[in-house]
N, C-alpha and C positions, 0 to 999 in steps of 0.2 A: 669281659671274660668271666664265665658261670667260676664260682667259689669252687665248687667241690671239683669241677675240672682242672682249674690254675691247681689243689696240692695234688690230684692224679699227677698231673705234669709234673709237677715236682719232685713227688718219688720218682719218676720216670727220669727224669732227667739226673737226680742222685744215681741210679740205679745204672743209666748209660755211662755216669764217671767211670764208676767202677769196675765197669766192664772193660773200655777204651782203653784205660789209663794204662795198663803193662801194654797193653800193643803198641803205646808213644815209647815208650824205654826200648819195646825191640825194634823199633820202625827208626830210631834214630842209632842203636847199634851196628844195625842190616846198613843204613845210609854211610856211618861211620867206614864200614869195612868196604862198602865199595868206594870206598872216594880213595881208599887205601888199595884199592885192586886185591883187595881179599874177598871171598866168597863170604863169611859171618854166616851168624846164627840167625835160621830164619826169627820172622817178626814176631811169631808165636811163643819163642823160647822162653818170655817172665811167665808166661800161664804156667809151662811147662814144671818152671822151676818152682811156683806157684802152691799147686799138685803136690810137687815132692817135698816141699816143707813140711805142708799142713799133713801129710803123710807118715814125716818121721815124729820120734822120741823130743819133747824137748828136756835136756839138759840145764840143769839150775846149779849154778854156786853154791857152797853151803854158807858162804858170806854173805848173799842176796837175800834182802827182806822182804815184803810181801809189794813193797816199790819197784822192784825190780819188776814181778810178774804183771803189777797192775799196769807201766808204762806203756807197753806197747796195745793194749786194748785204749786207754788215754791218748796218746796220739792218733789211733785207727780214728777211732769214734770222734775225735774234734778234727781231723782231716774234712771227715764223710760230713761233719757239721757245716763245713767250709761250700760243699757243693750246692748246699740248698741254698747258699745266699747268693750267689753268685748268678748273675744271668748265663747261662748256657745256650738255650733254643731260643727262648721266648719273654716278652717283657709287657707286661707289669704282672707277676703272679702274687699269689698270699704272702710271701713269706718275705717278701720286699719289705714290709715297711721293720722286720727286725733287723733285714740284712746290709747295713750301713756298714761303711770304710771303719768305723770302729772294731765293731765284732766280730768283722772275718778277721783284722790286724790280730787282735787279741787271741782269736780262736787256734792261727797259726799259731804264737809266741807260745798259747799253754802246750802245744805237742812238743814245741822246740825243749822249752825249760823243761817237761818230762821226761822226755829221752837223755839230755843232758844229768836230770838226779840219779836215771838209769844206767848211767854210763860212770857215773861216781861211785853206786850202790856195791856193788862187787870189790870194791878196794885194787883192782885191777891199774895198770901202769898206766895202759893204754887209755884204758875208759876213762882216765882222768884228766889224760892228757885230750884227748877226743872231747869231752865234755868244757875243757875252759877255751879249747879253739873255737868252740860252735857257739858257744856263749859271746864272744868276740866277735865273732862274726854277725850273728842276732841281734848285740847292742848297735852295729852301725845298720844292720840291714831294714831293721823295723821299721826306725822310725823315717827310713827313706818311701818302703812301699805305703804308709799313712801318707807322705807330704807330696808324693808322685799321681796319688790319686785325687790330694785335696786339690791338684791344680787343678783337675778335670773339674769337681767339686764346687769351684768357684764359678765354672759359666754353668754349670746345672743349678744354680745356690741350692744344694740339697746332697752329706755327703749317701743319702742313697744313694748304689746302682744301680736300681733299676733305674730310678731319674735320670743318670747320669747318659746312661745309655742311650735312652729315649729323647734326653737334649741334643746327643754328638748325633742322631737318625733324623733330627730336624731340623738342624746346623750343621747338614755336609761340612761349609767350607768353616766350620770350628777347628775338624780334625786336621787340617792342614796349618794350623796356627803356631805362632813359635814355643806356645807353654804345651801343647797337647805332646809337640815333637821331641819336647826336653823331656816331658813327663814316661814316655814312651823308652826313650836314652836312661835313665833312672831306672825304670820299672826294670825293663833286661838285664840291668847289671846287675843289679837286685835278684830277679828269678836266674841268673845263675848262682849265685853264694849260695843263695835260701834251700837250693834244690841238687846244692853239692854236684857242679857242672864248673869242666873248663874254664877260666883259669882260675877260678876259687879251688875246686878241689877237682880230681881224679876219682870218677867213679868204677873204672875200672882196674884201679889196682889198691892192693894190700900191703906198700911199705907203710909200714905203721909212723918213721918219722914223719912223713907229709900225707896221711889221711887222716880226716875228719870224721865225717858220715861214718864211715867205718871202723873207726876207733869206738864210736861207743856204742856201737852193737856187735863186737867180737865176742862176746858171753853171751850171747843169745843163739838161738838153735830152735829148731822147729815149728810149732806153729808161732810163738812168738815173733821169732824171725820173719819169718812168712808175713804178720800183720806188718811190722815195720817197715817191711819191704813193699807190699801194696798201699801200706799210705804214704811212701813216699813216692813212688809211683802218682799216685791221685793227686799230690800235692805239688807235682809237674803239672800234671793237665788242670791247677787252680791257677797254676801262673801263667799257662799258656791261653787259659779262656781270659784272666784278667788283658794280656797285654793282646788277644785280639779282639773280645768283642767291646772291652772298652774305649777303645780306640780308632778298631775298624768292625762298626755296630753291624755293617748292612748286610744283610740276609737273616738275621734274626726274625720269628715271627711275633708279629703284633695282634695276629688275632688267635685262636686256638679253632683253625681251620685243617684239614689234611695236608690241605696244598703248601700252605704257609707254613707247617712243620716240618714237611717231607722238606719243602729249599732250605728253611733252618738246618736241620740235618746234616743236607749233602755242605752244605756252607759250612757249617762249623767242622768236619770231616777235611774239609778245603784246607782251610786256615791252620787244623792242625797238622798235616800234614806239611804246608809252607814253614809252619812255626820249626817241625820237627827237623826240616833241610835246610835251615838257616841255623838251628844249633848244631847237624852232622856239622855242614861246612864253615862254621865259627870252629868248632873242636878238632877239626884237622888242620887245622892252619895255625892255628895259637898252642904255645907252650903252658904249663903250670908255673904259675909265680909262685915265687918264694913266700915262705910264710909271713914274713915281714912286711910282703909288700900288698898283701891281702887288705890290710885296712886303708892302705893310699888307694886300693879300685874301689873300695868302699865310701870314701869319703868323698873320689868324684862325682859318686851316682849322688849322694849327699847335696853336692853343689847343684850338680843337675836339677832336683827337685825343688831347690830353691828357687834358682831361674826359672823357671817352670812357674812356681805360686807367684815370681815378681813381673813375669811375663803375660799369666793371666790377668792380673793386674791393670797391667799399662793395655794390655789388647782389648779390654770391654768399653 
């Protein structure tokens, strides 16, 4: 694959997150309301809403320090840092050999712990209370999605993903193995907490006792907002590309052909789509757990990832 075409791609593929990504938040709302026999907001609604942030006034605390304003450009920008390491279309580009299980992990945690100082900064009840649940949360989740990937990791020996990917594409029957499927049971429970989904949190409502995510951006307003909101947004379709093409590789393309980009495309287009109808119909079916009981779904994925690294293991 020509150098200077693998980082065109690469922007390109950054550049398709971002676009995507609010149409998965409204494609899984729209999903939401019909499985409810409600008609919902078409799929288009996060652009919509989008538009009118970055349109209004933002509003600042006179408590808020220059942390406050800086956090949500710090979580945008290491979200959108997240998409260039991550295979999306196509595998092996440039930016593979930085993009290892380490640096996207980390890359995540620094928007987490930013939004979290952000949600302190204000001195606000809420934001404080939103910031040490999310911190709680992030201590059990992290280091689940590291140890959920390193299973993978072990039959690539390499925690790149690009390798990772390219190994599970040459080893069909790897992905059917008992650590790939443990890894996979991990990973989901995981991108629901991480990405404030069902039964970690409620992304659709505002009682301030039992929200998260939105306890610590209730002092935010306008474009601010707006950034928050689209990198969480983007940082859904990081966990939906993590737990399909790490897992289920194929359609990805291997060469940097038309043909083999256009089926990467519609394939990955597939996938999210399945992803998005498997979290509607998880979120209508399940309740919100109590906040007590958040860290026991935590610590199963916990175990899961374990079985996973001790199941890769015994399977080589």
């Amino acid at each position: 694959m020509n150098v200077v075409s693998g980082y065109v791609l690469e922007l390109a593929q950054s550049a398709l997150a971002l676009v995507v990504a609010p149409g998965i938040v409204g494609l899984i709302r729209w999903m939401k309301a019909r499985l409810q026999n409600r008609r919902g907001a078409p799929c288009w609604q996060p652009y919509l809403e989008l538009r009118k942030l970055f349109a209004k006034e933002a509003v600042v605390s006179d408590n808020a320090s220059w942390l406050f304003r800086a956090a949500p450009f710090v979580v945008f920008a290491s979200t959108v840092a997240v998409t260039f390491l991550v295979p999306i279309l196509a595998v092996p580009l440039p930016f593979d050999a930085v993009g290892d299980l380490i640096v996207v992990v980390y890359l995540l945690l620094l928007g987490t712990f930013f939004l979290a100082l952000a949600g302190l900064d204000p001195g606000s009840a809420f934001g404080g209370m939103g910031s040490s649940r999310e911190m709680t949360v992030a201590a059990l989740a992290e280091p689940t999605i590291a140890l959920a990937v390193f299973a993978l990791a072990l039959s690539a020996g390499s925690t790149n993903l690009g390798q990772i990917v390219t190994r599970t594409m040459t080893d069909p029957g790897g992905a059917l193995s008992p650590g790939h499927l443990l890894a996979f049971g991990a990973l989901f429970v995981v991108a629901l907490a991480e990405t404030g989904r069902l039964p970690v949190d409620n992304p659709a409502t505002h009682l301030e006792l039992t929200m998260i995510h939105e306890a610590m951006v209730l002092e935010y307003s306008g474009r601010y907002l707006a950034l928050i909101e689209w990198a969480a947004s983007v940082k859904l379709l990081v966990f939906f590309v993590l737990l399909s093409n790490l897992f289920v590789p194929w359609g990805m393309a291997t060469a940097l052909t038309p043909a083999a980009l256009a089926l990467a495309f519609i394939t990955f287009l597939v996938k999210l789509v399945a992803l998005a109808g498997i979290i509607a119909l998880f979120e209508t079916r399940i309740a919100k757990l109590r906040l007590f009981r958040v860290p026991e779904l935590l610590s199963v994925s916990f175990v899961l990832a374990l079985l996973a690294i001790t199941s890769s293991f015994l399977w080589r």
